[in-house]
mmCIF file as gemmi writes it, N, C-alpha and C atoms, coordinates in Angstrom:
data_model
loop_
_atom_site.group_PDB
_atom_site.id
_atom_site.type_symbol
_atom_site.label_atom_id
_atom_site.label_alt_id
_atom_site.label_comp_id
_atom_site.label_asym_id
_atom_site.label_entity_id
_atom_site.label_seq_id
_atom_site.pdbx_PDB_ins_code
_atom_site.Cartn_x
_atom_site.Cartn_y
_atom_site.Cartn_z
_atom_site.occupancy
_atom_site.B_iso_or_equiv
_atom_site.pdbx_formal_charge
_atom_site.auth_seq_id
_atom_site.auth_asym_id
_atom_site.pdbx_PDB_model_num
ATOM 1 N N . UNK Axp A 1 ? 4.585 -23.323 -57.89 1 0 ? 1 A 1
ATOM 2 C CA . UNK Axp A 1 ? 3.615 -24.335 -58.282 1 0 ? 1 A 1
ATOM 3 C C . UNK Axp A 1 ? 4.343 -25.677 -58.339 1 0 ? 1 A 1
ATOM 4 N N . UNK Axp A 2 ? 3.824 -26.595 -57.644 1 0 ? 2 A 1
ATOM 5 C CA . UNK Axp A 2 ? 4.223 -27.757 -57.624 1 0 ? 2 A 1
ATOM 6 C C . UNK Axp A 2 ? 3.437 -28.802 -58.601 1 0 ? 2 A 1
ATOM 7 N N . UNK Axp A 3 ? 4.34 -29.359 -59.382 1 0 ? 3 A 1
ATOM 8 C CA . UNK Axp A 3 ? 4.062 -30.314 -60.01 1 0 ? 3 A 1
ATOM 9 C C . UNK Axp A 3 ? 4.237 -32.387 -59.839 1 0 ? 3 A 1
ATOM 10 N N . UNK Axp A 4 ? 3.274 -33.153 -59.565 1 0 ? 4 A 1
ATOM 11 C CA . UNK Axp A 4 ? 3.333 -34.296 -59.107 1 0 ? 4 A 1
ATOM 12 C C . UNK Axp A 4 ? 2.587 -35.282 -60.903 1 0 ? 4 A 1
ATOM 13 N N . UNK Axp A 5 ? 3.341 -36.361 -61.232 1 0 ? 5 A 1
ATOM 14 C CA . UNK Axp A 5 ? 3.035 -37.298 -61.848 1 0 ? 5 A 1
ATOM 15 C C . UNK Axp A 5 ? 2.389 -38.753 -60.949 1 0 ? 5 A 1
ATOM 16 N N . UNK Axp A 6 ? 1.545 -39.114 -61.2 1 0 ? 6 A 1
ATOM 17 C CA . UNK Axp A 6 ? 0.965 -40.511 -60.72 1 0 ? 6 A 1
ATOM 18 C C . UNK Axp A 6 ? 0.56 -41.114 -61.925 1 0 ? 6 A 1
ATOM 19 N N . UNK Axp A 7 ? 0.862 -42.709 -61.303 1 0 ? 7 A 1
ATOM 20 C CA . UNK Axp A 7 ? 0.121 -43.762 -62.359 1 0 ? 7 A 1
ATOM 21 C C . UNK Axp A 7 ? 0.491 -44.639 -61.327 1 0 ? 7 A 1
ATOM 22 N N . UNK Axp A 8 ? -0.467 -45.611 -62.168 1 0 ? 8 A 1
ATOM 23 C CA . UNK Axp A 8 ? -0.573 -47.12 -61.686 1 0 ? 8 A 1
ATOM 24 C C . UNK Axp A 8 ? -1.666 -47.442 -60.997 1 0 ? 8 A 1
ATOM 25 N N . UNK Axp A 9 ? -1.265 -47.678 -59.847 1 0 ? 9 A 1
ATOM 26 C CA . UNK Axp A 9 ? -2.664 -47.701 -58.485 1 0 ? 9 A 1
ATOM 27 C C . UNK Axp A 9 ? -2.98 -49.237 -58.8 1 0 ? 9 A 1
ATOM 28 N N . UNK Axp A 10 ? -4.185 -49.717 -58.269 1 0 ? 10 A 1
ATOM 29 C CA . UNK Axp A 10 ? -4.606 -50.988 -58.351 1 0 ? 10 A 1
ATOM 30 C C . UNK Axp A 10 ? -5.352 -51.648 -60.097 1 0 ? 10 A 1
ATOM 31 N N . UNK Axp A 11 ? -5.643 -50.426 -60.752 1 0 ? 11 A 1
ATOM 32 C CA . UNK Axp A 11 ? -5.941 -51.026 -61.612 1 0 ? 11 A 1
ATOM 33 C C . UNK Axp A 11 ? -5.17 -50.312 -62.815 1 0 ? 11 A 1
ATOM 34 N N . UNK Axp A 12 ? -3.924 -49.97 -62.546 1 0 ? 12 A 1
ATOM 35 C CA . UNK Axp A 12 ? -2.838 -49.838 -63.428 1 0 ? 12 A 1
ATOM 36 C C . UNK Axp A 12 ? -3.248 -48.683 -64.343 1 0 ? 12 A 1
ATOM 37 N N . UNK Axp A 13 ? -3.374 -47.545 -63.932 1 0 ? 13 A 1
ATOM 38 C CA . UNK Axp A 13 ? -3.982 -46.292 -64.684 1 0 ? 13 A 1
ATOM 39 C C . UNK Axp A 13 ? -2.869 -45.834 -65.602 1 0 ? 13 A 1
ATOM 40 N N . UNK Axp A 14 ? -2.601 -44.961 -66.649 1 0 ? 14 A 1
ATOM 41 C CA . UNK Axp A 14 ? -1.577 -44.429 -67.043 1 0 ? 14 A 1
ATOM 42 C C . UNK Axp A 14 ? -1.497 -43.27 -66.325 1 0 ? 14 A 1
ATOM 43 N N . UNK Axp A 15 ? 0.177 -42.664 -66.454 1 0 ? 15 A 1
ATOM 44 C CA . UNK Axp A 15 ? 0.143 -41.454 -65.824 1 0 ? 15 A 1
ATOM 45 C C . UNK Axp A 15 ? -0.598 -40.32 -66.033 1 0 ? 15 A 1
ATOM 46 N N . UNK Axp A 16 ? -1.06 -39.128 -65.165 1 0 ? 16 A 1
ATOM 47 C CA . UNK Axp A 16 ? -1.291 -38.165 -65.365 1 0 ? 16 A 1
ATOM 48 C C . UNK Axp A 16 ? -0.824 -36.948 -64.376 1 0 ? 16 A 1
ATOM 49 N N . UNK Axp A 17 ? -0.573 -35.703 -64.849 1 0 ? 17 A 1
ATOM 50 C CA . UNK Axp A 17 ? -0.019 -35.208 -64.137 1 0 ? 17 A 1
ATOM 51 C C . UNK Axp A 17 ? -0.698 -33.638 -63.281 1 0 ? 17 A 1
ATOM 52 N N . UNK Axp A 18 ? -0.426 -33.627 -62.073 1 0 ? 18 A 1
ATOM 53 C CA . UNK Axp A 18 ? -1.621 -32.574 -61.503 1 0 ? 18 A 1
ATOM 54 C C . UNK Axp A 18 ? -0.389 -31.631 -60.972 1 0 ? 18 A 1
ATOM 55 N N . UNK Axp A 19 ? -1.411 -30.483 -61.065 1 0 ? 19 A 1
ATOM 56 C CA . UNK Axp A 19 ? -0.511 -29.097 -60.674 1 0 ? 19 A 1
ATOM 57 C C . UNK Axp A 19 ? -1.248 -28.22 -58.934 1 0 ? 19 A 1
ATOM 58 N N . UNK Axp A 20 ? -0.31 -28.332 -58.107 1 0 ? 20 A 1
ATOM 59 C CA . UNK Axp A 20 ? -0.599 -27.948 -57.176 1 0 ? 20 A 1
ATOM 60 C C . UNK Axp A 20 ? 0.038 -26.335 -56.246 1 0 ? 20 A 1
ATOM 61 N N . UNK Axp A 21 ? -0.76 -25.664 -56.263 1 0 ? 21 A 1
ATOM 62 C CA . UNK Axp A 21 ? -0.035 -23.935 -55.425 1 0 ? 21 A 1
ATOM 63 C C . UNK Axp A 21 ? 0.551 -24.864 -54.484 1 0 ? 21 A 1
ATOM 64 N N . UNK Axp A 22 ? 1.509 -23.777 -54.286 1 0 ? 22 A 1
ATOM 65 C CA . UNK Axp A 22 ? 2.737 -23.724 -52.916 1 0 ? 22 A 1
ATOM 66 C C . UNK Axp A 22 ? 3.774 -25.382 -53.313 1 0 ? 22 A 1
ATOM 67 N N . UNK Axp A 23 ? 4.821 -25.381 -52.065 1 0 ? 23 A 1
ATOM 68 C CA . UNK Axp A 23 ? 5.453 -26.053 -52.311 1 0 ? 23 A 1
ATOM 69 C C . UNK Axp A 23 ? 5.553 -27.521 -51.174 1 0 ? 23 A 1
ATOM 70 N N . UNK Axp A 24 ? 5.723 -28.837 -51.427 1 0 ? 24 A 1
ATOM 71 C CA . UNK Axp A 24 ? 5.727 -29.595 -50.837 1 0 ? 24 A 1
ATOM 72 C C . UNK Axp A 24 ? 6.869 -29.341 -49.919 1 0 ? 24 A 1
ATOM 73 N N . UNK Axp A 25 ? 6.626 -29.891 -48.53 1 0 ? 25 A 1
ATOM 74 C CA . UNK Axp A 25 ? 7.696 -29.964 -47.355 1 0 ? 25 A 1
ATOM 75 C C . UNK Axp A 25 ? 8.925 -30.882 -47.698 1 0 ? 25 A 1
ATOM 76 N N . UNK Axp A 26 ? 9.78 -31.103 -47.732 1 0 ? 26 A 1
ATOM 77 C CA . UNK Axp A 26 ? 10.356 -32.279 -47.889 1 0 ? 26 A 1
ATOM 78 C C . UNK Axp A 26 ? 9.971 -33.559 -46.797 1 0 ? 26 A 1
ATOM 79 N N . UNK Axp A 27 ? 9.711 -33.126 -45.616 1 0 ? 27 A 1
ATOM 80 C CA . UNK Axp A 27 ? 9.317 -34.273 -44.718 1 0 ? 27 A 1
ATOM 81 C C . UNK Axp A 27 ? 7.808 -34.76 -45.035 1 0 ? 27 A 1
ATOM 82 N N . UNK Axp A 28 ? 7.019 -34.187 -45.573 1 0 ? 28 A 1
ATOM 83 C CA . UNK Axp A 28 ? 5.393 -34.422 -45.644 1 0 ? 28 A 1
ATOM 84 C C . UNK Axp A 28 ? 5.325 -35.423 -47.227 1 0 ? 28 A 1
ATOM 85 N N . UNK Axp A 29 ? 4.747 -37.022 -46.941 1 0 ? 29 A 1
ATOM 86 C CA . UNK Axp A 29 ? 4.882 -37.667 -48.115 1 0 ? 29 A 1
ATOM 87 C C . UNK Axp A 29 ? 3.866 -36.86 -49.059 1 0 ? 29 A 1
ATOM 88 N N . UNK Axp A 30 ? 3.987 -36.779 -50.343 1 0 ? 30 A 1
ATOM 89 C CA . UNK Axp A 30 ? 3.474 -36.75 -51.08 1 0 ? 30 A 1
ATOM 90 C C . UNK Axp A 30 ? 1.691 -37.051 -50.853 1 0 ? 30 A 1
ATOM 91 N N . UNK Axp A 31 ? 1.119 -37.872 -50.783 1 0 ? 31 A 1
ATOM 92 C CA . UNK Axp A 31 ? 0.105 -38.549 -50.898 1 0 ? 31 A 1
ATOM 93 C C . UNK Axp A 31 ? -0.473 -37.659 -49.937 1 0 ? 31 A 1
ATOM 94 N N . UNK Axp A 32 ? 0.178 -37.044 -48.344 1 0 ? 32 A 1
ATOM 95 C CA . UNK Axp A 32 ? -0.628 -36.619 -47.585 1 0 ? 32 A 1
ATOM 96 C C . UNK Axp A 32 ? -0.726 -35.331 -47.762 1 0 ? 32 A 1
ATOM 97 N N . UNK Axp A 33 ? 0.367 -34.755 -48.544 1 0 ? 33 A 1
ATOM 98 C CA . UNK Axp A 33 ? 0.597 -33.045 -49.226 1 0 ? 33 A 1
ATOM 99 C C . UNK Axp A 33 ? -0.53 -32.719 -50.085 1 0 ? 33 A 1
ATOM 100 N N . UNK Axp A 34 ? -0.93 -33.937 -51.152 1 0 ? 34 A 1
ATOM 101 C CA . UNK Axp A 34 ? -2.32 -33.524 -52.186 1 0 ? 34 A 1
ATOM 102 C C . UNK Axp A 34 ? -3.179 -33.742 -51.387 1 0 ? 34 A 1
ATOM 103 N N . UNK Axp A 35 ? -3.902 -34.697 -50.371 1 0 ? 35 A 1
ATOM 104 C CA . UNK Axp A 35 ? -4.975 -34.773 -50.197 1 0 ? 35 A 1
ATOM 105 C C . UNK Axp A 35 ? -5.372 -33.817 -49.292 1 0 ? 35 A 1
ATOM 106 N N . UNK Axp A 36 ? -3.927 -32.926 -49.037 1 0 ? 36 A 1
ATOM 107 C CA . UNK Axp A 36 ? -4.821 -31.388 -48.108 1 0 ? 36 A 1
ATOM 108 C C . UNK Axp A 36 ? -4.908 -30.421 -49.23 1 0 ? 36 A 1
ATOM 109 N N . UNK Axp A 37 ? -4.04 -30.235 -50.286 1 0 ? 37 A 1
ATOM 110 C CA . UNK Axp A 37 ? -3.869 -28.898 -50.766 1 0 ? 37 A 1
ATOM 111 C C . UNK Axp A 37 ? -5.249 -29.077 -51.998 1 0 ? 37 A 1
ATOM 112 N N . UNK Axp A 38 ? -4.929 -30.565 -52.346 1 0 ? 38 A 1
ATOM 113 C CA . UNK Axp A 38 ? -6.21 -30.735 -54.018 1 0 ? 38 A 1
ATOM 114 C C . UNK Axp A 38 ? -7.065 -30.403 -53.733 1 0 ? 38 A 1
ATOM 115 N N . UNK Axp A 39 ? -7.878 -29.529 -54.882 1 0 ? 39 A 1
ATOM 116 C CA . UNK Axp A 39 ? -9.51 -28.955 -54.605 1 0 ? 39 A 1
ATOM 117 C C . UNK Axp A 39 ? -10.253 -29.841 -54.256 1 0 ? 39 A 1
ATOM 118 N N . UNK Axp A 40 ? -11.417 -29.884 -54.791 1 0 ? 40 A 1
ATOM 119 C CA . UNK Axp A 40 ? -12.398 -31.139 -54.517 1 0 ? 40 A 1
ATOM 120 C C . UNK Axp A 40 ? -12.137 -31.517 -56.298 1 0 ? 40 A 1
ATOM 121 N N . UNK Axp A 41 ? -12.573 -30.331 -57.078 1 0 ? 41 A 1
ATOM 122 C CA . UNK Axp A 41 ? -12.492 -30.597 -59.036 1 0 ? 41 A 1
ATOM 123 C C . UNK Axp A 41 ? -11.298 -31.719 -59.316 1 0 ? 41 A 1
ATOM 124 N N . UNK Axp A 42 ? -10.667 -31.281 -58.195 1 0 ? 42 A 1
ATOM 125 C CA . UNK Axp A 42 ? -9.363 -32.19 -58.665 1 0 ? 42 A 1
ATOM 126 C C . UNK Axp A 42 ? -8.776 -33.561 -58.119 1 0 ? 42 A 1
ATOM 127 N N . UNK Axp A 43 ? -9.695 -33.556 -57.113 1 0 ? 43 A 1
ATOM 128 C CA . UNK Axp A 43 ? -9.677 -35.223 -56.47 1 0 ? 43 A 1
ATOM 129 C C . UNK Axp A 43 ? -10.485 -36.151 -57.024 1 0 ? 43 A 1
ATOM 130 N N . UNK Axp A 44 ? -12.05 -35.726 -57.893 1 0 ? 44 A 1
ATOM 131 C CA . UNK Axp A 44 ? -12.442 -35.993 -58.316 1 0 ? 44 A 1
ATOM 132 C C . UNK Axp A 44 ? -12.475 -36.226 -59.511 1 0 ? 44 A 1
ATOM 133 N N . UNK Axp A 45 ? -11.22 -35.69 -60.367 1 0 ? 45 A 1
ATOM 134 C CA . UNK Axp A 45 ? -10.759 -35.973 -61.199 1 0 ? 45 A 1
ATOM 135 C C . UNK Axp A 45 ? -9.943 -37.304 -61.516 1 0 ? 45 A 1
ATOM 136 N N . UNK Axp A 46 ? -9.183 -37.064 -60.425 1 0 ? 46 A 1
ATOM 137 C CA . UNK Axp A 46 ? -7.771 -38.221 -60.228 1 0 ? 46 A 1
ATOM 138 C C . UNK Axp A 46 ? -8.691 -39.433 -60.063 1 0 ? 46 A 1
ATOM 139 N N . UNK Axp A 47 ? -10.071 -39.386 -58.646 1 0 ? 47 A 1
ATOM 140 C CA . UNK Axp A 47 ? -10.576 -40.777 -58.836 1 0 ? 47 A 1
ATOM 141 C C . UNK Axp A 47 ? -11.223 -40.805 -59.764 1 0 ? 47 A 1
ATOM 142 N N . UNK Axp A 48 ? -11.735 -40.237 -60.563 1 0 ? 48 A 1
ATOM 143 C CA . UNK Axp A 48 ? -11.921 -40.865 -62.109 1 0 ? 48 A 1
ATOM 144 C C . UNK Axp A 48 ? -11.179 -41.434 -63.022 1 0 ? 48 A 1
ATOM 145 N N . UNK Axp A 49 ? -9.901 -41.037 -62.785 1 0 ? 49 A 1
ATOM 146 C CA . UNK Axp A 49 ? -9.141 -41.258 -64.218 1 0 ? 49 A 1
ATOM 147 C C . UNK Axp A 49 ? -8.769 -42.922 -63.317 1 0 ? 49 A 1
ATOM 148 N N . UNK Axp A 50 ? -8.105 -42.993 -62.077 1 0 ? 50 A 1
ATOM 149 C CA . UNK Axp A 50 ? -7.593 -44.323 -61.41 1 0 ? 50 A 1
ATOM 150 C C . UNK Axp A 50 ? -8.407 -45.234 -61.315 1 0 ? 50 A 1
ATOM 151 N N . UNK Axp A 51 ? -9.687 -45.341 -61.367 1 0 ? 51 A 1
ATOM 152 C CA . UNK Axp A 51 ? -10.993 -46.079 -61.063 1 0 ? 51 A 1
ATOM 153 C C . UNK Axp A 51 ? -12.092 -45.505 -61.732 1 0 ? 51 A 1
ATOM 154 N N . UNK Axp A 52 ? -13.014 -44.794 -61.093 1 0 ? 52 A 1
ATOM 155 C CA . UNK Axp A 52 ? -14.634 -44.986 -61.726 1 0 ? 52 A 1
ATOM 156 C C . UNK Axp A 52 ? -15.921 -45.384 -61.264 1 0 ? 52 A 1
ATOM 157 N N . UNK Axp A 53 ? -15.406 -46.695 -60.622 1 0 ? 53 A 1
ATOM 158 C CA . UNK Axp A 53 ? -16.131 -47.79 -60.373 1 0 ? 53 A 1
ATOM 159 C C . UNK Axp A 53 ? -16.987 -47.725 -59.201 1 0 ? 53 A 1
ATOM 160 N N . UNK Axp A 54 ? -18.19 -47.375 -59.356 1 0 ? 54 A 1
ATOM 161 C CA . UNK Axp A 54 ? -19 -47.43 -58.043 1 0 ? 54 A 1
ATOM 162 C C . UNK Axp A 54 ? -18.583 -48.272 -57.263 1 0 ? 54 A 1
ATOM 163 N N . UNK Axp A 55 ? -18.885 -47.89 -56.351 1 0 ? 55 A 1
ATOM 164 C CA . UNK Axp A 55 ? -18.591 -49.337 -54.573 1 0 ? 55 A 1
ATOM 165 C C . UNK Axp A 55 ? -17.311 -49.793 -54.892 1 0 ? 55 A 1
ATOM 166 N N . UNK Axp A 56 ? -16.324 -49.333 -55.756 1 0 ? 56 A 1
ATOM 167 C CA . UNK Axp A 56 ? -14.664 -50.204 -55.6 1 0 ? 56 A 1
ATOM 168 C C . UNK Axp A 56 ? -13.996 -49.916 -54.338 1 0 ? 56 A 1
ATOM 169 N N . UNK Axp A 57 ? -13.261 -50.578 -53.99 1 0 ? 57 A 1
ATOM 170 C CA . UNK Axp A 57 ? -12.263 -50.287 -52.904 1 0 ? 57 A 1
ATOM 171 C C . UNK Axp A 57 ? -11.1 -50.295 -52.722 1 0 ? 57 A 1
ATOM 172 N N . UNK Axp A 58 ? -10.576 -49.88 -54.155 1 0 ? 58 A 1
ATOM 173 C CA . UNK Axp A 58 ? -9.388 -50.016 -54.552 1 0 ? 58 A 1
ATOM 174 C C . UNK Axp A 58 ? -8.257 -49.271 -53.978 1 0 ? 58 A 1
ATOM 175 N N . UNK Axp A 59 ? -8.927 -48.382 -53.72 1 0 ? 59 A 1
ATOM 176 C CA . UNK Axp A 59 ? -8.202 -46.692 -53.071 1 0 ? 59 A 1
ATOM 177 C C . UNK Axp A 59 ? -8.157 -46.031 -54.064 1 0 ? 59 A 1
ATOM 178 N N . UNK Axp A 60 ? -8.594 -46.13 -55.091 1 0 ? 60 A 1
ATOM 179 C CA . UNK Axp A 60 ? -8.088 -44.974 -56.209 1 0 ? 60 A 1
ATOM 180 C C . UNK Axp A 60 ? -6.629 -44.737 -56.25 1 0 ? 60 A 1
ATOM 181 N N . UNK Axp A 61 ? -6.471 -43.146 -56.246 1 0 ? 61 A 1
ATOM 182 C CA . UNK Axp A 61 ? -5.419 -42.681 -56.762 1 0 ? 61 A 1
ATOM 183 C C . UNK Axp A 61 ? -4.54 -42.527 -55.272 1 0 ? 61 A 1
ATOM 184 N N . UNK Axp A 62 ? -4.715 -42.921 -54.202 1 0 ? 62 A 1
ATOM 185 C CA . UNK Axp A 62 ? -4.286 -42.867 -53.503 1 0 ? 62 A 1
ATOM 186 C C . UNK Axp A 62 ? -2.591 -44.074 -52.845 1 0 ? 62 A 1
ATOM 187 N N . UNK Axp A 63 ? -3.509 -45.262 -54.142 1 0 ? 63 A 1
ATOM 188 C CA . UNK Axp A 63 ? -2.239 -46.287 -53.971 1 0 ? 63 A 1
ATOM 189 C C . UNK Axp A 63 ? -1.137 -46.261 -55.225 1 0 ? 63 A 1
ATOM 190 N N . UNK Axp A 64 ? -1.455 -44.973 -56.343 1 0 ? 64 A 1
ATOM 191 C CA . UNK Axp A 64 ? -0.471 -44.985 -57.492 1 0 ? 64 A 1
ATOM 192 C C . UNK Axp A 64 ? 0.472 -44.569 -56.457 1 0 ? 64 A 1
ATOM 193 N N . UNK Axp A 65 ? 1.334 -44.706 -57.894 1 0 ? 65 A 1
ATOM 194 C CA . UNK Axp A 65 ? 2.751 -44.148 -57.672 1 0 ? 65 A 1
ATOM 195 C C . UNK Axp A 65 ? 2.933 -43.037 -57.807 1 0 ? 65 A 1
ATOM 196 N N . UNK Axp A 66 ? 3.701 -42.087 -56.996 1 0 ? 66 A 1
ATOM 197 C CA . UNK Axp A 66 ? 3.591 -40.738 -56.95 1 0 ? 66 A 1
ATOM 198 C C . UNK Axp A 66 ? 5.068 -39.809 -57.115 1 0 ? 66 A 1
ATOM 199 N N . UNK Axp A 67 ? 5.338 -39.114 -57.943 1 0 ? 67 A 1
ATOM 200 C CA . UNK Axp A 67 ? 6.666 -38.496 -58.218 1 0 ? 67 A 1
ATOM 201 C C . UNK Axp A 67 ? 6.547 -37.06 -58.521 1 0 ? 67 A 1
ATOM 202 N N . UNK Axp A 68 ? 7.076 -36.261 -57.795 1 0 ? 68 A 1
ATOM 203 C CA . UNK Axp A 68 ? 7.234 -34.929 -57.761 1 0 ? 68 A 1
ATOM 204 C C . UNK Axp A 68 ? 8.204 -34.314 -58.959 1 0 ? 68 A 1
ATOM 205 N N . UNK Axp A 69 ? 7.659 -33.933 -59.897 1 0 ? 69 A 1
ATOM 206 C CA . UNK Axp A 69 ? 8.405 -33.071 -61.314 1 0 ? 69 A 1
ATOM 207 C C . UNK Axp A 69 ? 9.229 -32.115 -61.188 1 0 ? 69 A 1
């Protein structure tokens, strides 16, 4: 089980931290490793906690900062 911390993003979220099966590649960034393996419960989570905001275009959780635990 792989574990990843994010925060920040465009509107400066605090961290939170998501738990993902199997293990990241070392060559595959981060950002493109969750957005195949995260459920849907759990993408929809992250853009809640990073944003919210109907019609924003912030990118959500996609522009935090991302660190593997």
């Amino acid at each position: 089980m792989a574990q990843f911390l994010l925060s920040g993003g465009f509107h400066n979220s605090p961290g939170v931290i998501i738990f993902i099966k199997g293990s990241r590649p070392p060559t595959e960034p981060i950002s493109g490793f969750l957005a195949r393996k995260m459920s849907e419960g759990q993408q929809k989570k992250l853009e809640e906690h990073f944003c919210g905001i109907a019609s924003c275009s912030c990118g959500s959780w996609t522009r935090a900062a991302m660190e593997e635990l």
